[in-house]
N, C-alpha and C positions, 0 to 999 in steps of 0.2 A: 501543775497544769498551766498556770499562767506564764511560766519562761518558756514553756513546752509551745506557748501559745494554743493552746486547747481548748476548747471554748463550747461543752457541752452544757445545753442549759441544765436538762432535768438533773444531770451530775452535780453542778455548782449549785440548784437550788436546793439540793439534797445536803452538799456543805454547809450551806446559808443555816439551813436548820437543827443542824446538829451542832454551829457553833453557836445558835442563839442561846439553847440550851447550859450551855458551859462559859457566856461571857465574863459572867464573873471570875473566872481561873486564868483568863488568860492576862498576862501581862504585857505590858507598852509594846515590847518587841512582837508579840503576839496578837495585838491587835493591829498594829501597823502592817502586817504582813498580811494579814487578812483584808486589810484597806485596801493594798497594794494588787493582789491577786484580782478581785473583786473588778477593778476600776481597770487593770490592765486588760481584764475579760470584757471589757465593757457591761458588767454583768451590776446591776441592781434588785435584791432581795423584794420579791413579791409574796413574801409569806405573811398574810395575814395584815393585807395592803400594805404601810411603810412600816408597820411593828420592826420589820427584821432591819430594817436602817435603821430607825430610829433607836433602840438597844442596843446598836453598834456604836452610833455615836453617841449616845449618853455612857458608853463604858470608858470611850475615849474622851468625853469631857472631865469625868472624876480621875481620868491616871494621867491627864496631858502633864500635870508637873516631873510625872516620870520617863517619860521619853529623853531619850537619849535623840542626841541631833540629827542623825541618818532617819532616826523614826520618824521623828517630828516633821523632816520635810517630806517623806518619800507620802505621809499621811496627810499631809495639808496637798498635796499634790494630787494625789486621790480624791479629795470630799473638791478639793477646787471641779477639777474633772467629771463631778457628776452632778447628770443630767438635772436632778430635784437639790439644788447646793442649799445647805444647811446653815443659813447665813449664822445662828450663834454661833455654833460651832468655829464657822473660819474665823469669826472674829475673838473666839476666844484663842485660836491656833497662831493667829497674829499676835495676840498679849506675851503668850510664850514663848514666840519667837523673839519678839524685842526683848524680852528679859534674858533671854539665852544668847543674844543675838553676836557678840564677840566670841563666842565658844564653840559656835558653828566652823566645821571647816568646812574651803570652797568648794567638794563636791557637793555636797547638801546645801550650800549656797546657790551653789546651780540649778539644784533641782526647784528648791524655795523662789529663784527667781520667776521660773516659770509658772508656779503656783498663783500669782498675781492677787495676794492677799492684804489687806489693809497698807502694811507697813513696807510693801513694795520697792517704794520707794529709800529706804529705810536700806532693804538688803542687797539693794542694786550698790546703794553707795559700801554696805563692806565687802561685795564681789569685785567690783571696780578695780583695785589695786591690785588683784591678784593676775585676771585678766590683764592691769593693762602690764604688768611685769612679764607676765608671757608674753605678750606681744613685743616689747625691749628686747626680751632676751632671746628672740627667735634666733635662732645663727644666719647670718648673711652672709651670701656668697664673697668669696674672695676672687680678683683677678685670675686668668687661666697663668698656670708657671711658667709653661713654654707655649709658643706656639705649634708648636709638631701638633701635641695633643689634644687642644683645644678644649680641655677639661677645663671647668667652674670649679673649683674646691672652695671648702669649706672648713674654717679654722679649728681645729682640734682642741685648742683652747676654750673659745666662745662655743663650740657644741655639749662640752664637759656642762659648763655653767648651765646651761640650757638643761642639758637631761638631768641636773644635781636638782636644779630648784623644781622643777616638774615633781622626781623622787619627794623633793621636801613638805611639797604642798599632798602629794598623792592625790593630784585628781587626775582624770582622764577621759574627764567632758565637760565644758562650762556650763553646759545646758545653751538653750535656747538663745536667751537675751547673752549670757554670757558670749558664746559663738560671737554673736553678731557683731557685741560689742571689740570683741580681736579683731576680726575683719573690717572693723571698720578704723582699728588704729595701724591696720594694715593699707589702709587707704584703698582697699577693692570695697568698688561700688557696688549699691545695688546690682543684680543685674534684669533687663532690660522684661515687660512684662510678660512678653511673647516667647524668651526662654524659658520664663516661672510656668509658664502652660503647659510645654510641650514637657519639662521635668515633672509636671504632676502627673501627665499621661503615662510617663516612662515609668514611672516609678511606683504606681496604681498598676499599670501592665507588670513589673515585675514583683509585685507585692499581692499578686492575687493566690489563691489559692482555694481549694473544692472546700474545708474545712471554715472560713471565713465571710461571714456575711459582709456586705456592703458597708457598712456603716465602719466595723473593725479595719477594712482594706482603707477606705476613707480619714480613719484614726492614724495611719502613716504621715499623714501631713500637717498634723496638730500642732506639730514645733513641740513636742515634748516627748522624743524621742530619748532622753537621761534616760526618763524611766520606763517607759513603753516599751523599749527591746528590742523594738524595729527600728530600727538605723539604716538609713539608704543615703545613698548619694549618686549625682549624676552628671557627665560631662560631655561637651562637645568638643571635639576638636579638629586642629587643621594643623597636619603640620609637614614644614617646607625641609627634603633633606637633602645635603651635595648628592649631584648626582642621580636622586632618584624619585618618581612619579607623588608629586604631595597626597598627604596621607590626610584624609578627611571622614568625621563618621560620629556618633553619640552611644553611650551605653552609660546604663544603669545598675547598681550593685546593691548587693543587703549583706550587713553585716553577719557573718557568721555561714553566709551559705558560699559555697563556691561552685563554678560552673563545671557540671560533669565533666568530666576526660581533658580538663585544665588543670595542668601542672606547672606552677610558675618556677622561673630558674633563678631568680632573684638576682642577677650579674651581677646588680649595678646599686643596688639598694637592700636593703635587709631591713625585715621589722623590728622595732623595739620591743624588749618588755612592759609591761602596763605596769607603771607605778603603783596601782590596785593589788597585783598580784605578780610573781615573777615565774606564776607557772603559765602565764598567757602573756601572749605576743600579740600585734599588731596585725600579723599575716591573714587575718579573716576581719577585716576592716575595711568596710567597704570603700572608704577611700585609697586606701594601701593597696589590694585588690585593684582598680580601675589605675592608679599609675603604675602598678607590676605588669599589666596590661598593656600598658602604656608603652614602657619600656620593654618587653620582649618584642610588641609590636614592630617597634623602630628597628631593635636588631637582629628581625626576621627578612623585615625589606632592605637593611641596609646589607645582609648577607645575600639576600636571592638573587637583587637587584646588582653586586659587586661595585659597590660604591667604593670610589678608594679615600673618601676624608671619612668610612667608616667608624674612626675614632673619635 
């Protein structure tokens, strides 16, 4: 129900209770997931005022040596996230992490960074290197070959290296602070405060839905989208083409959903596979989505319009 984004109280307090029942059975992966569902719902256990937290996390403090690293942060990400924070807890969640803390891989680094837990600091410096190797190994354009075509390519060699170390690490989001921290060995700046506005608006307007109270649509802009599910992104653009009327306008995307009776032709570009999994692609990415957009866009007016540097 929670990837489902479903968000039925009387339902979820109905789970609440049936797992208090049975916390002792459940094991690290098992409580983590219920951390996880719980916190993505934005839902907190009122049974029998905080009893049904507080037996979750006292289950989670006697098995934290058992968690495995995807647990451990997706669950320190959770109790960070909620509303009444459990200060022993995190800080025992923080002991565990520095003890485990090299044996983390950087997707659950990512997620750990966002969590903003004692040792923070601690787990910025071993996401860092990974981050900033991706941002090295981004493939950079190449000179166009000819002038006829006016194509940018892009070296077959340095994109091999790019997509191998991606595969090596298997991640497929830095999380938050990660993010930030590429962009900005990308040298793209903040941007300005009056776009961060009008992107909250866009992306609250397309993140609403009958099912979702205010607070959850609000939850889209928490910077902890790793694990939240909702992934948006949003652009403005303007662009100048031979030949033909500049092309100017903004939209907004969410991962996974695509816009009715849009079918993209992918000319010019093609999704990867998710180093995660090689049965998903990129093609429902909201940022892959908004430049497939991008680019049909261009070679809709550069067709209608009969531009001839079309190429």
């Amino acid at each position: 129900f929670a990837t489902l984004s479903y968000s039925q109280t009387e339902l979820l307090q109905a789970i609440s209770q049936a797992s208090i029942q049975r916390l002792s059975e459940f094991n690290s992966q098992d409580l983590a997931n219920t951390a996880w569902s719980f916190a993505t719902c934005d839902f907190e256990s009122r049974q029998d005022g905080d009893k049904g937290d507080g037996a979750m996390s006292s289950e989670v403090m006697v098995k934290l040596p058992e968690f495995a690293p995807q647990g451990l942060a997706t669950t320190a990400w959770a109790y960070s996230n909620s509303k009444t924070k459990n200060r022993t807890l995190l800080e025992a969640i923080s002991k565990e992490v520095m003890q485990k803390l090299y044996e983390i891989e950087p997707q659950s680094l990512g997620i750990l960074a966002d969590a903003k837990l004692g040792c923070q600091r601690h787990i910025e410096q071993a996401l860092r290197p990974f981050a900033q190797k991706f941002a090295e190994l981004l493939p950079k354009p190449s000179t166009p070959t000819t002038h006829e075509t006016g194509w940018i390519s892009v070296d077959d060699a340095s994109m091999k290296i790019f997509t191998d170390f991606v595969r090596e690490v298997r991640v497929d989001n830095f999380g938050a602070w990660g993010t930030r921290h590429i962009l900005e060995q990308m040298r793209l700046e903040e941007p300005a405060s009056e776009f961060i506005s009008r992107a909250k608006d866009a992306i609250l307007k397309e993140g609403e839905t009958e099912e979702l109270g205010q607070g959850q649509r609000e939850g889209v802009l928490a910077g902890a989208a790793l694990v939240h599910r909702r992934v948006f992104a949003y652009v403005e653009y303007h662009l100048e083409l031979p030949g033909c009327t500049p092309l100017s306008g903004a939209m907004a995307r969410e991962n996974g959903r695509r816009d009715r009776g849009y079918d993209p032709k992918y000319p010019l570009i093609r999704p990867l596979a998710s180093p995660i999994s090689g049965l998903v692609d990129r093609g429902l990415c909201s940022e892959f989505q908004i430049l497939a957009k991008l680019v049909d866009t261009v070679e809709d007016t550069l067709t209608q319009q009969g531009s001839q540097g079309s190429q």
